[in-house]
N, C-alpha and C positions, 0 to 999 in steps of 0.2 A: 504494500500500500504506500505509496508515494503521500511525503510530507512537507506541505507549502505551509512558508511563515509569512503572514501579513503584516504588512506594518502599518498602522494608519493612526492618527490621533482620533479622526471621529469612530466613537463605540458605534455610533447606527452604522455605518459602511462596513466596519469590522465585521459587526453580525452578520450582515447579510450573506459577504462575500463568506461568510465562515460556513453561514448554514449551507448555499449552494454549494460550497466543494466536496462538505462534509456527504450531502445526499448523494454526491456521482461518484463515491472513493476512495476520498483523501483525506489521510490524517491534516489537521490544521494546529497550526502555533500560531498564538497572536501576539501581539505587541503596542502598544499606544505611542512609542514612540520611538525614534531613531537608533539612540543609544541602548532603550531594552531590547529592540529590534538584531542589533550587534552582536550582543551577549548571546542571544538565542541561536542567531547564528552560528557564532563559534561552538556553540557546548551542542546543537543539537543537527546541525550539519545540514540542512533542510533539502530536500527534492529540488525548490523552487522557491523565488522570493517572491510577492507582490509588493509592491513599497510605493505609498504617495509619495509625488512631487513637494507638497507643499506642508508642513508639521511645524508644530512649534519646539525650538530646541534642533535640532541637528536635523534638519532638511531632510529630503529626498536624495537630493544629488553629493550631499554630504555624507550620506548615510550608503548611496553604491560606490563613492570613493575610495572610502574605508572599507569597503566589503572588498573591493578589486582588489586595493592595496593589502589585503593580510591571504596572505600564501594559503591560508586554511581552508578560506571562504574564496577566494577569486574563480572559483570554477564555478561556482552555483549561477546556475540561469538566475535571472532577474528581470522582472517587468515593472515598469516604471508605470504609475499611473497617474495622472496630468490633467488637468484642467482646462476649459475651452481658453481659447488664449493664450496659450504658456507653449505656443511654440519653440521660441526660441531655449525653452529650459527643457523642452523633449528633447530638442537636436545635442545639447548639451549632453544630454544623459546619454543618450545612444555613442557621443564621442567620447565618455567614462566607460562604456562597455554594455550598457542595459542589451537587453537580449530582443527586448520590445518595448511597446506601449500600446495603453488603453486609454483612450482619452472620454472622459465625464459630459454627457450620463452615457451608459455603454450599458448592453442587455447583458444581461446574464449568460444567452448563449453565447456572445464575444468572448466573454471571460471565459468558460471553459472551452474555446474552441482556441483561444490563444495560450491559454494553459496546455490544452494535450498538445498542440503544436510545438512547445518549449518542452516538453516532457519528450516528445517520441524523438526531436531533435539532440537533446542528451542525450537517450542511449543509443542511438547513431555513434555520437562522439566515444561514450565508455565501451561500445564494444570494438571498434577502432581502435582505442587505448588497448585493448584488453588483448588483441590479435598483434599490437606491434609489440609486446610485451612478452607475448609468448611466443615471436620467433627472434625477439632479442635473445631466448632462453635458451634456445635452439640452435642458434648461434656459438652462443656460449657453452653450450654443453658435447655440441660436436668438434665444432673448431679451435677454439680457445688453448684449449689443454695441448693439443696437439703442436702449437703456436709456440706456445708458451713453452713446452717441453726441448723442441731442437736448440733453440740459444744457453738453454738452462742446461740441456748434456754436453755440453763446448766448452762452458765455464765449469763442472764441473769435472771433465776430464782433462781436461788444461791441468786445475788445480791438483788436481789426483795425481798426476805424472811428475808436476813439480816438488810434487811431496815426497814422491820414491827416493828421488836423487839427494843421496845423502850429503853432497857437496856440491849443488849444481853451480855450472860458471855462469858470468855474467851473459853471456849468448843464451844458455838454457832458459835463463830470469827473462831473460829480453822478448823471447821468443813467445814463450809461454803468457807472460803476462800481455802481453801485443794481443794473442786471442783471447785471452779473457775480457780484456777489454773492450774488442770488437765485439763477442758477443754479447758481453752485459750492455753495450750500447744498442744492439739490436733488439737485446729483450726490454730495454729502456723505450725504444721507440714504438714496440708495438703494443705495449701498454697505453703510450701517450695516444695511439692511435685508435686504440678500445675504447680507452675514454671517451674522446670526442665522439665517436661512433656512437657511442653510447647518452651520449647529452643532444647530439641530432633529434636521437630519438622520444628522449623527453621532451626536447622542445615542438616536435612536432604534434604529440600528443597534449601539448599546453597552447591552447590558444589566445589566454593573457602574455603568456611568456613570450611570444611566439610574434606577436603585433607588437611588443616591447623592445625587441631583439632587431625590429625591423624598421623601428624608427629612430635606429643608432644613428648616426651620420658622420663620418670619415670626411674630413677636408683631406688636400693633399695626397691619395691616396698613391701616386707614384712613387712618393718615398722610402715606402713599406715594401712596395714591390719592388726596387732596384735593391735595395738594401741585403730582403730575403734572398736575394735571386744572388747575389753576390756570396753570400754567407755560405748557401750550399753548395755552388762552385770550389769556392778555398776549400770547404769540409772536401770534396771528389777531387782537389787539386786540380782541377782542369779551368781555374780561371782563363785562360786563354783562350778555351772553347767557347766563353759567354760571351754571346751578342743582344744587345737587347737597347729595346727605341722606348723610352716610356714618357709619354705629356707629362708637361705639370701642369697643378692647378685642377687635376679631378675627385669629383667630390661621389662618393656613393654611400648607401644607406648598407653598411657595411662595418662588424666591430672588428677594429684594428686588428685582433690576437686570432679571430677567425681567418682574417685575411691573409696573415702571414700562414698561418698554417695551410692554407689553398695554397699558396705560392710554394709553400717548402714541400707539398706531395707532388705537387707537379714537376716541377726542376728537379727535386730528386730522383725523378722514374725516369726522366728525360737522358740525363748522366747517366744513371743506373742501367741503362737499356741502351748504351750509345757506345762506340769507340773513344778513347783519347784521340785526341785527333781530329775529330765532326763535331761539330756547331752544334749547338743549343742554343735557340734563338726565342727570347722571349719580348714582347709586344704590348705596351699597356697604351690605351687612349682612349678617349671621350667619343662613345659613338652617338653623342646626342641627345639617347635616354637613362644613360648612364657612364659605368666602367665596361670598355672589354677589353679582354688579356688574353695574349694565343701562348703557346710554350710546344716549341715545336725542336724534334732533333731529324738526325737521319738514322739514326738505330735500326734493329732489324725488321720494328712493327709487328703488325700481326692481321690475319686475316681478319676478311668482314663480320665473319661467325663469332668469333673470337670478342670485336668488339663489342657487338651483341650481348655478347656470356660476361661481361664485367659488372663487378660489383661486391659484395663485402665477401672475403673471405677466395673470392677466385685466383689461384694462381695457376696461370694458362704457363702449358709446356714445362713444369717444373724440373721434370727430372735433366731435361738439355739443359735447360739455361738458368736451376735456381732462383726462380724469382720469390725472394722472400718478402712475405708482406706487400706485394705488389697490387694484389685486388682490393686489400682493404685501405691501402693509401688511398686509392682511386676513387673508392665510396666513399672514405672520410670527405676529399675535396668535392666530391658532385652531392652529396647531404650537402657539406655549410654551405654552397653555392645555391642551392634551391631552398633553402631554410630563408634566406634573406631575398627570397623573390626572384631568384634570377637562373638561369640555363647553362649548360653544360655541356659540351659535343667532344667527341671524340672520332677522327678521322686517320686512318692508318691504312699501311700496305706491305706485305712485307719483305723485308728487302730495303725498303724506302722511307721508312722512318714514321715515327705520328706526330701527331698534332693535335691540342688541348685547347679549345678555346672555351671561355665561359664571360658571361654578362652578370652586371651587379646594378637593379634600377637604382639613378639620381632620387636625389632627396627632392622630395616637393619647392615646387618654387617658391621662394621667399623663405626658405630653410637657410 
């Protein structure tokens, strides 16, 4: 039985609305005003809120503020109920997040027909939740261990072997700890890269979080991407292979630390898949509606099918060519890329190298 908490200062509206939900349903919590409205809130977690616009003491539109704003409460549907006239404090409420509005006097069937509308559109959202959740798990319980294990037997067999040698020389030290190293940086990055993976998919299943994430805004955003694009080069020592043209002066809705991290999976697959030798050539400019950025090498590519089959956890060709953590870099960059509104293409041959481009929408004018 789905439980809606009303908020209203006037008792007659309370009742009414109480007694109609109560006959078609639904448990009811009431409330007389904004701040008890709160409280109910948080302790009893409600189906669905109704809440006046206008109360004495903590408003309507103060009152879905603080509901949006506290992590507890910010998923609860919410309908805003509004007075003839009070346009401009509807449009208000709907840009705090209100889920709807009913504007006074409204029949009774509106109200339960914009209630089941706000209810059946929830579990829409929870079992979406609920499915990317459980092939997060699936993920994790196939692939993960698997992952996690090859870097972890390297640095342990490293260490194992240096420990035999009862007097090793400084080359045995040298040698030995050089793979430990590499691989505890490998198991370093594919955690860092779970992570993220892993916070895509919470934000996607947050749609407060999600429209917050989105209304970052990045000045300058060439700086990040020269910078990154450089830093992985010296990490592959193949600075000399980096070519790369990037505007200044572009602006996207875009958070800094996401952005690098697109840049650092792309350049490093770009390197990682290429000769010493052959160009990587990365590209940022202003197409207008935003940022686009291409990362392109001459590596060996891969077929059309292949590009198709990419996404978390794919590592095409493995046992030729090693490619570790290669599929899930790929998904980490095309998640944050589509997380913040924006596309992602992949274009390869093989033989002849790929190519990565992706778009990030500009921030609203007068942003």
């Amino acid at each position: 039985m789905p439980t809606i908490l009303i908020i209203d200062d006037d008792p007659h509206i309370r009742t009414v609305l109480a007694e109609a939900l109560t006959v078609n349903g639904h448990e009811v919590l009431t409330a007389d005003d904004g701040s008890t409205g709160l409280v109910l809130a948080r302790e009893a977690h409600p189906d669905l809120i109704l809440c006046d616009m206008v109360m004495e003491g903590l408003d309507g539109l103060s009152t879905l503020k603080a509901i949006r704003d506290d992590p507890g409460t910010a998923s609860i549907p919410l309908i805003i109920i509004t007075g003839a006239g009070e346009a401009g404090g509807m449009r208000r409420a709907m840009g705090l997040g209100a889920n709807d509005y009913l504007e006074k006097p409204f029949r009774i069937s509106d109200l339960l027909e914009s209630v089941q509308a706000r209810l059946a559109q929830q579990q829409i959202v929870d079992r979406e939740v609920q499915e990317r959740l459980q092939e997060l798990r699936r993920t994790i319980s196939l692939a993960l261990p698997h992952e996690l294990r090859t870097p972890l037997t390297s640095i342990l067999t490293a260490a194992r072997l240096l420990a035999r040698e009862d007097n090793p020389g400084p080359v045995q030290v040298r040698r030995f700890s050089t793979l430990i190293a590499e691989a505890g940086e490998r198991l370093r990055h594919l955690l860092e890269n779970f992570l993220v993976f892993a916070q895509v998919e919470v934000f996607r299943a947050d749609p407060q979080a999600l429209a917050e994430l989105r209304g970052v805004v990045l000045r300058e955003a060439g700086t990040f991407v020269s910078s990154t694009a450089i830093k992985v080069a010296m990490v592959h020592d193949r600075f000399e292979d980096l070519e790369f043209t990037v505007d200044g002066g572009v602006s996207a809705c875009v958070d800094s630390t996401y952005l690098v991290r697109i840049i650092e999976e792309l350049v490093d697959n770009a390197f990682k898949f290429s000769e010493p030798g052959s160009p990587v050539r990365v590209e940022m400019r202003d197409h207008g509606a935003g940022l686009a950025c291409t990362v392109s090498d001459r590596g060996r590519g891969m077929p059309r099918e292949d590009v198709r089959r990419l996404g978390a956890w794919v590592q095409l060709d493995r046992r030729i060519h090693e490619q570790q953590g290669a599929g899930l870099g790929l998904a980490v960059a095309r998640g944050l890329v589509e997380l913040h509104g924006g596309t992602l293409e992949v274009r390869s041959a093989p033989g002849e190298g790929t190519t990565v481009t992706f778009t990030i929408p500009a921030p609203p004018s007068g942003d």
